[in-house]
N, C-alpha and C positions, 0 to 999 in steps of 0.2 A: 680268810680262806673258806670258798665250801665245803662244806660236808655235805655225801650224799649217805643217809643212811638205808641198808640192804637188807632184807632178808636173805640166806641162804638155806635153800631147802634140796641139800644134796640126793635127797631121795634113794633111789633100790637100783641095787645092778652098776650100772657103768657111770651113775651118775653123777657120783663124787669123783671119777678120774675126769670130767670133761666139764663140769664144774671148778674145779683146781684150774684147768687151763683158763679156762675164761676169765676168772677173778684175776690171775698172772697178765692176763693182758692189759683190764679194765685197771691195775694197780700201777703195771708202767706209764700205763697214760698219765695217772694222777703223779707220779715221782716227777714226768719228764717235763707236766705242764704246773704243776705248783700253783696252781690258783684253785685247784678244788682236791679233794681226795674222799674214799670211801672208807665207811664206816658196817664194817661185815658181822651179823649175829647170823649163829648157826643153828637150823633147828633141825630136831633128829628122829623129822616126822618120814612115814613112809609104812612099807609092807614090812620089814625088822620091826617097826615100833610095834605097828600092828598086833605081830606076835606075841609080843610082850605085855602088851598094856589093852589088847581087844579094842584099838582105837587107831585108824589113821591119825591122825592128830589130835593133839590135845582139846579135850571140848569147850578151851575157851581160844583155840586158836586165831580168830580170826580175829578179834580183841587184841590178841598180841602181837600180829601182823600190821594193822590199820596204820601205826603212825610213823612207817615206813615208807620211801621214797619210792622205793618197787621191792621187786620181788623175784629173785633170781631162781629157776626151778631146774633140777637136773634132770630127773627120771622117775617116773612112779610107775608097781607092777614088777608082780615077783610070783614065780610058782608057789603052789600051797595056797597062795592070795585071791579070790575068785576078781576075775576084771574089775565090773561090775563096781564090786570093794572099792578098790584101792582106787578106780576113777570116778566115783562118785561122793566117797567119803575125805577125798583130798584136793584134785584138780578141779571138780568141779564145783566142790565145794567154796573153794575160793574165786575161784572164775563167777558163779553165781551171788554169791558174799559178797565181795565188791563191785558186782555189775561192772565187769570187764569184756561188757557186750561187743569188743569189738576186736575180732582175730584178725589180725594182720600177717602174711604168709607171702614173701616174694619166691616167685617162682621163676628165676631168674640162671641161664647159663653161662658162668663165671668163665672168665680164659681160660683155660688149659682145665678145668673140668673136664673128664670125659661124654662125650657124646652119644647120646643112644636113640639119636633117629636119621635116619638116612636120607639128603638131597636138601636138609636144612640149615640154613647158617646159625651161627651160633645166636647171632643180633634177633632173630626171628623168635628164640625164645626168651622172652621177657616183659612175665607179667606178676601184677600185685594182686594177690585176692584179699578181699574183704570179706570175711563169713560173719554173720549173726552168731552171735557167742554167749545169748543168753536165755532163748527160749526154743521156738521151732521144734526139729522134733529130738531134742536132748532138753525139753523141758520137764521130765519126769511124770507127767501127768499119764495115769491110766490105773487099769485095776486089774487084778489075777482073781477071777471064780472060779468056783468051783474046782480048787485044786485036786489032783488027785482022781478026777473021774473023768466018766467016759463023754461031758460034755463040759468040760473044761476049756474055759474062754480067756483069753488074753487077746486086753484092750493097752494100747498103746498111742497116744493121742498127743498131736503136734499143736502145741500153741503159736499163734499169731497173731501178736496183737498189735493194732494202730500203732500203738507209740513205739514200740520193738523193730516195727517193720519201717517204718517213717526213718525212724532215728538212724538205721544201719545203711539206709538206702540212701539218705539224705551227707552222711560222714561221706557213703562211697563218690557221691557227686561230687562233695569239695575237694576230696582226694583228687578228683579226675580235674576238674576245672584247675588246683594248682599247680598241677605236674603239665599241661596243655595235654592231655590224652584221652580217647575214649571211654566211656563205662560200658563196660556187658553187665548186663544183669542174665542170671540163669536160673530157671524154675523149672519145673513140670506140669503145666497150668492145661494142658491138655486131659492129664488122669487123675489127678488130685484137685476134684473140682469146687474143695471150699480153700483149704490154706495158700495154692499156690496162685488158681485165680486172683484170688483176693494180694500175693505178693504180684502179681503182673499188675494188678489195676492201681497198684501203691508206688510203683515203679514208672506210672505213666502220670500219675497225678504229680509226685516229686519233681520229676524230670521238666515240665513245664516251668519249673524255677531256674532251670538252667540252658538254655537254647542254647547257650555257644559251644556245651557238651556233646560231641559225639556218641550216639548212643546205639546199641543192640541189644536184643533180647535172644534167645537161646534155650530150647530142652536142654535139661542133662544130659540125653543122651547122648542128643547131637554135638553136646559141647563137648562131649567125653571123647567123640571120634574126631573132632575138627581139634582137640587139643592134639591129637598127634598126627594128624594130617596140614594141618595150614594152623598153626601156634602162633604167630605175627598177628594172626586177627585179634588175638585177647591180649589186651594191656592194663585199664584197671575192672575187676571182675568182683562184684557184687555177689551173695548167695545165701543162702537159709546154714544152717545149722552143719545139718547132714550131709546135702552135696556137698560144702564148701570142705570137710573132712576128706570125700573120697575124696573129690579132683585136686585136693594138693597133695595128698600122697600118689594121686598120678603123675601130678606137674613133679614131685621129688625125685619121679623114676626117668622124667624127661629132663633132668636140668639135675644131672653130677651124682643122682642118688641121694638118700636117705640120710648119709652121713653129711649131705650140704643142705637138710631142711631145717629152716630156724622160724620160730616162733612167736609172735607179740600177743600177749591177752590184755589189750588198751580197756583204762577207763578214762574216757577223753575228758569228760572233768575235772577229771585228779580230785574227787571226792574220796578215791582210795588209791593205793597202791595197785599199780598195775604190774604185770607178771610178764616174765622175760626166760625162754624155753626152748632146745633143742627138740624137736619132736621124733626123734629116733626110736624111742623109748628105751627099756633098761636092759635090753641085750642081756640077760643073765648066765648063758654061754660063754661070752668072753667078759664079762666082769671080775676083775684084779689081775686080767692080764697087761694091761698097760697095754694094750693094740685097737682099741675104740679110737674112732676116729673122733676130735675135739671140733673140727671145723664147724660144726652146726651150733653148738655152745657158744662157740666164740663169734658166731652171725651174729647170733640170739645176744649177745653183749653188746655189738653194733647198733640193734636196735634198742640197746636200752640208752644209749649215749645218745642217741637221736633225741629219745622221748624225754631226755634229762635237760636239752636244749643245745647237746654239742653235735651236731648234724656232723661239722667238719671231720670229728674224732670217728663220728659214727664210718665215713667215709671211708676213713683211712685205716680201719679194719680190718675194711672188706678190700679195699687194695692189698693190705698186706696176707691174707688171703689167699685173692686171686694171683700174686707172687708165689707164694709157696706153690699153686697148681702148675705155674707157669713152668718154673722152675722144674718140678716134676723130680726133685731129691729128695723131698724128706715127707711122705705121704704112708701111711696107714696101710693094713693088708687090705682092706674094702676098698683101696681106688689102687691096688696093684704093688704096693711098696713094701718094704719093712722096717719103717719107721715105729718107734713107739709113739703116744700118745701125748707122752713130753716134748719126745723130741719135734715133733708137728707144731704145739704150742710154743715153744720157743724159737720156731723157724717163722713162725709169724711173727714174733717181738721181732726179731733181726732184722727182717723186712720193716719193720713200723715206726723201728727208733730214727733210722735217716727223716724219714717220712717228715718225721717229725719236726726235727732238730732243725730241719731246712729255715 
């Protein structure tokens, strides 16, 4: 039998109720198919540790993550905690740690999701973005002078470098050529006339390796209004660092909300453990109310069974899923219900176990 081993990094706020659900899912599968099962360690990193110990994580964390299969992440980010903190000393610090250069984000609306654009089918929207996940401009690079005075300067400076830019642009092509769909790439190559030029001119040298790809290019901006104007045009969607941030928390407000955005921080070598994530964040309002909505945890587990090699499992997920929306009984206060956050999770096993058993 496989073992897959997991970290569990329940994190701050809502994270451990939607982490719970997930693992409940990703555990039936292993009882119901008996040919692998998981192996769960819990670490009790976050903005609580923080407090305590003046550390996101342990400063040999990434050592004690490494010889792990993935890495399951609930929520980080907590009042008292400045952003900044808790996402640079935990999320990205792993994201950059393991060179998990490559954010995977489907923007995708599921049946019976709620719809939030007017005169468009539900099929029109459904696309994959690919964001750069390890340099661009969340590469850290810059300097604060002159603090404190009257000509105080802050520098904040986007890396781009050949292999960074090749490497994301090159994954986003095979993605498109295996799936038979187009790639957009999106830049700002108009006002940003060294990083983004330079990703448009990497984006056309790549792209010559692939003719039988359908291709477009794109401003942000423009792509920002053609997302909710004509959405059928983007299918697989290439981006830097930073757009690729905004526009899938726009594409999350066009495809069911926030509570249906799920996460992959891929390291396609599997030199490390790659990271598997809700990106809601940690809701600290309704934290131990048991009324978060689990569905974006439990995408975010769909794609880890993907990345583990069970496509099928991954599938069947997100079918049972899109049952519970269809269904429209047992749904969270965020899409209208009064379900708890259990009872949502176990309305998706319900729907999974036939699925299966068939």
């Amino acid at each position: 039998m496989k073992t897959f081993k997991i970290a569990l990094i329940p994190g701050d706020g809502v994270g451990p109720e939607v982490i719970r659900e997930g693992v409940n899912v990703l555990n039936t599968l292993a009882d119901l198919d008996q040919t692998f099962t998981f192996e769960w360690t819990e670490f009790p990193w976050g903005c609580e540790y923080y407090t305590k110990h003046g550390v996101m994580m342990d400063e040999d964390g990434l050592e004690k993550l490494k010889s792990f299969d993935a890495i399951y992440l609930g929520a980080v980010g907590y009042p008292g905690v400045p952003d900044h903190i808790s996402l640079w000393d935990l999320l990205l610090k792993i994201r950059k740690g393991f060179d998990q250069y490559v954010n995977i984000r489907p923007i995708t609306l599921l049946k019976g999701a709620p719809p939030a654009l007017l005169n468009v089918e539900r099929e029109e929207i459904d696309m994959l973005f690919i964001r750069e996940n390890s340099e661009g401009e969340y590469a850290g690079a810059g300097d604060w002078l002159f603090k404190g005075q009257e000509n105080e300067v802050v520098l904040q400076n986007g890396v781009f470098s050949r292999k960074g830019t090749e490497r994301i642009i090159r994954y986003a092509f095979e993605v498109a050529r295996k799936e038979g769909k187009t790639l957009t790439s999106i830049s700002k190559g108009n006002a940003l006339n060294y990083s983004m030029v330079f990703w448009d001119q990497v984006f056309e040298e790549v792209s010559r390796e692939y003719p039988d790809v359908g291709k477009a290019s794109y401003l942000v901006d423009a792509a920002a209004m053609l997302m909710i104007k004509d959405p059928k045009r983007f299918e697989v969607v290439v981006t830097s660092n930073l757009f690729g941030d905004i526009l899938t928390d726009l594409g999350a407000s066009i495809a069911g909300g926030i509570g249906l955005a799920a996460g992959a921080n891929i390291n396609p070598e599997r030199t490390y453990p790659s990271m598997f994530e809700p990106i809601h964040g940690s809701a600290p309002d309704i934290a131990g109310k048991n009324i978060v909505n689990p569905l974006a945890a439990i995408w975010s587990a769909s794609q880890m069974m993907d990345f583990l090699g069970y496509e099928k499992y991954g599938a069947l997920i997100l079918e049972g899923i899109q049952q519970v929306l269809i269904e429209g009984e047992t749904l969270t206060p965020d899409m209208g219900g009064t379900s708890t956050t259990k009872d949502v999770g176990q309305a998706v096993i319900k729907h999974l176990c036939p699925m299966i058993q068939q």
